[in-house]
C-alpha positions, 0 to 999 in steps of 0.5 A, spaced: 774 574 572 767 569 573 769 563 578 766 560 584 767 562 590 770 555 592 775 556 587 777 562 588 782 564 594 778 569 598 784 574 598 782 575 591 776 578 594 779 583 598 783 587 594 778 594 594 778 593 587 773 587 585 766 587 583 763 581 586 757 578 583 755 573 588 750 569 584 746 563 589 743 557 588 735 558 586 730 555 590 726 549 587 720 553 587 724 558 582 727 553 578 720 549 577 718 556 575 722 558 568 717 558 563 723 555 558 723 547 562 714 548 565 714 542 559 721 538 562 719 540 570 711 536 568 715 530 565 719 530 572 714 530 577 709 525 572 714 520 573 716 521 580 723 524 577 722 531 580 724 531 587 730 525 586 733 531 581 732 536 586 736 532 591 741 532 587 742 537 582 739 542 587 738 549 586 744 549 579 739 551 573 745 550 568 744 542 571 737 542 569 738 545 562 743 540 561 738 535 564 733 537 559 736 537 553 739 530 554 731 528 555 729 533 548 735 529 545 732 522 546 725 524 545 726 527 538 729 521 536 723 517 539 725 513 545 721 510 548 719 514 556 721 508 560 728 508 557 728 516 557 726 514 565 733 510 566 737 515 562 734 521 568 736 516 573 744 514 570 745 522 569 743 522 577 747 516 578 753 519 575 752 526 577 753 523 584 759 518 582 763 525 579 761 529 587 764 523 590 770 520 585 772 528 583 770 532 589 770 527 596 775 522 595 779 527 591 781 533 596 785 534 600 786 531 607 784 537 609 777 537 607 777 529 608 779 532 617 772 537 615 768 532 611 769 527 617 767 533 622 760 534 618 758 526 618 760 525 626 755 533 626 751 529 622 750 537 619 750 540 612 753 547 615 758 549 620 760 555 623 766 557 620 768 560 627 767 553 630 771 550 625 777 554 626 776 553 634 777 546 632 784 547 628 781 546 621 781 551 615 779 551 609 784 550 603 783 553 595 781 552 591 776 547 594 771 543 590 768 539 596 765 546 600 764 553 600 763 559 605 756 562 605 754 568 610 748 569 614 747 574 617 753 576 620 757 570 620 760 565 615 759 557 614 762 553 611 757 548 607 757 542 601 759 546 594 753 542 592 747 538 592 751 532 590 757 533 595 753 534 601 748 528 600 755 523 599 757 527 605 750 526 609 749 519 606 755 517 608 757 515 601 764 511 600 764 507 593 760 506 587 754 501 591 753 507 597 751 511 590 746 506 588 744 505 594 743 513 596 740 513 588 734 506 590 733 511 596 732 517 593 727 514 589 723 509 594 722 515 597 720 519 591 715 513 590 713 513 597 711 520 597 707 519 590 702 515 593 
């Protein structure tokens, strides 16, 4: 069976007779080194796009490759670059919407009680442990948070890029979306000057 981990009961992954393959995201240093996107990772950074779209898609190559072939699509079709641009930003703007529609206001009231405890931490990981001393558990499937170990400890943390900046960012509709989405690229513009 091939799932993530959020998505699987973790009693599923003690029964002595799985084989887990644990596959994490990559470091941006990582993905801006596969040969396959060198041309799609210059067209990023010329434009100021590559550090908005590391935020957002994080570590996922399979989001970068989607990213890229929507960008191959529109200039093999002769789009203009200034267009291309606003279709990168909209694939952002509706990578976020999905992380809060889909995922944050779609959970449970379980992960909504969590969600709260990591906006008032104004944290992105939490001690499972810590957590559980607070009365909270993680349900499943849960496509809003995921168990990670460190060292000899397990954390609870967003399930994505996406979902832990419509947690930190305290997101709550459309407008915070396109609000986080301006700052990203202020941000991003400020920082190529």
């Amino acid at each position: 069976m091939d799932g993530s981990p959020n998505s699987i009961p973790p009693e599923l992954l003690t029964t002595n007779r799985e084989s887990v393959i644990a596959i994490e995201p990559m470091t941006r240093e990582l993905i801006e080194s596969i040969p396959e996107f060198e041309g799609f990772i210059d067209f990023l950074k010329t434009h100021q796009l590559d550090c908005p779209v590391w935020k957002v898609l994080g570590g996922s190559p399979a989001k970068y490759l989607k990213l890229k072939e929507m960008i191959v699509r529109l200039s093999l079709s002769n789009t203009a670059t200034d267009v291309i641009i606003e279709q990168v930003k909209n694939h952002l703007q509706s990578v976020l919407s999905d992380a809060l529609n889909k995922n944050v206001l779609n959970s449970s009231s379980f992960s909504q009680a969590i969600i709260q405890v990591f906006r008032e931490k104004k944290t992105i990981k939490i001690s499972k442990a810590e957590l559980k001393a607070m009365g909270f558990l993680l349900d499943y499937p849960n496509k809003v948070f995921r168990e990670v170990k460190a060292l000899d400890d397990w954390f609870i943390e967003p399930a994505t890029s996406a979902v832990s900046l419509i947690i930190t960012e305290n997101v709550q509709d459309g407008a915070g979306v396109r609000e986080l989405l301006e700052k990203l690229f202020k941000e991003a513009s400020e920082k190529g000057k």
